[in-house]
Each structure stands twice: as C-alpha cells, then as structure tokens.
Residue, then its C-alpha position, 0 to 999 in steps of 0.5 A: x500500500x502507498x499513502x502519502x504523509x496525510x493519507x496516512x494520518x502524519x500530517x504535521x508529524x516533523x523529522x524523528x515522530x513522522x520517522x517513528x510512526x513510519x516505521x511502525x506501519x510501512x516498510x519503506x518511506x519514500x521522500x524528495x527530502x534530499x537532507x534526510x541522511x544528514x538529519x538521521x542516522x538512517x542505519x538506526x531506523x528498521x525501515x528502508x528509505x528510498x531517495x527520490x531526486x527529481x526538478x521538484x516534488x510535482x507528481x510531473x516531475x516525480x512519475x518518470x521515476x516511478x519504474x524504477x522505484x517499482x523496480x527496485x522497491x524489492x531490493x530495498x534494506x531496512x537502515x540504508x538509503x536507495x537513490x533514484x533518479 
C-alpha cells in the first residue's frame, strides 16, 4: 500500500515522530527530502528509505521515476538509503 504523509494520518508529524510512526506501519518511506541522511542516522531506523531526486516534488516531475522505484522497491534494506533518479 502507498499513502502519502496525510493519507496516512502524519500530517504535521516533523523529522524523528513522522520517522517513528513510519516505521511502525510501512516498510519503506519514500521522500524528495534530499537532507534526510544528514538529519538521521538512517542505519538506526528498521525501515528502508528510498531517495527520490527529481526538478521538484510535482507528481510531473516525480512519475518518470516511478519504474524504477517499482523496480527496485524489492531490493530495498531496512537502515540504508536507495537513490533514484
């Protein structure tokens, strides 16, 4: 299942508590948020994160890079950071 931040209720929720109940519910979080590995310590956390890098974060910009998040969403690790895009 794929919700976004208010889909799923965090709306609102900053850095470590939307992390914390991210990984409480979901396997992986999916962000444009280029910063996220300087502000956590990613390897601490037990769900996978997946970097997408796109113009901005306008669904325009973003869907090209959905096959390859498809792609390789089976490949992704709890603690470490995959780079699409």
């Amino acid at each position: 299942m794929v919700l976004t931040v208010p889909e799923a209720g965090f709306a609102g929720l900053k850095n470590g508590q939307l992390l914390r109940e991210a990984e409480g519910n979901f396997d992986a979080f999916i962000t444009t948020d280029k910063s996220l590995q300087h502000q956590q310590n990613l390897s601490a956390w037990s769900i996978a994160f997946v970097l997408l890098r796109a113009v901005s974060n306008d669904i325009a910009d973003l869907e090209p890079l959905v096959p390859q998040l498809v792609a390789r969403l089976a490949d992704v690790a709890p603690g470490t950071l995959t780079i699409i895009g």
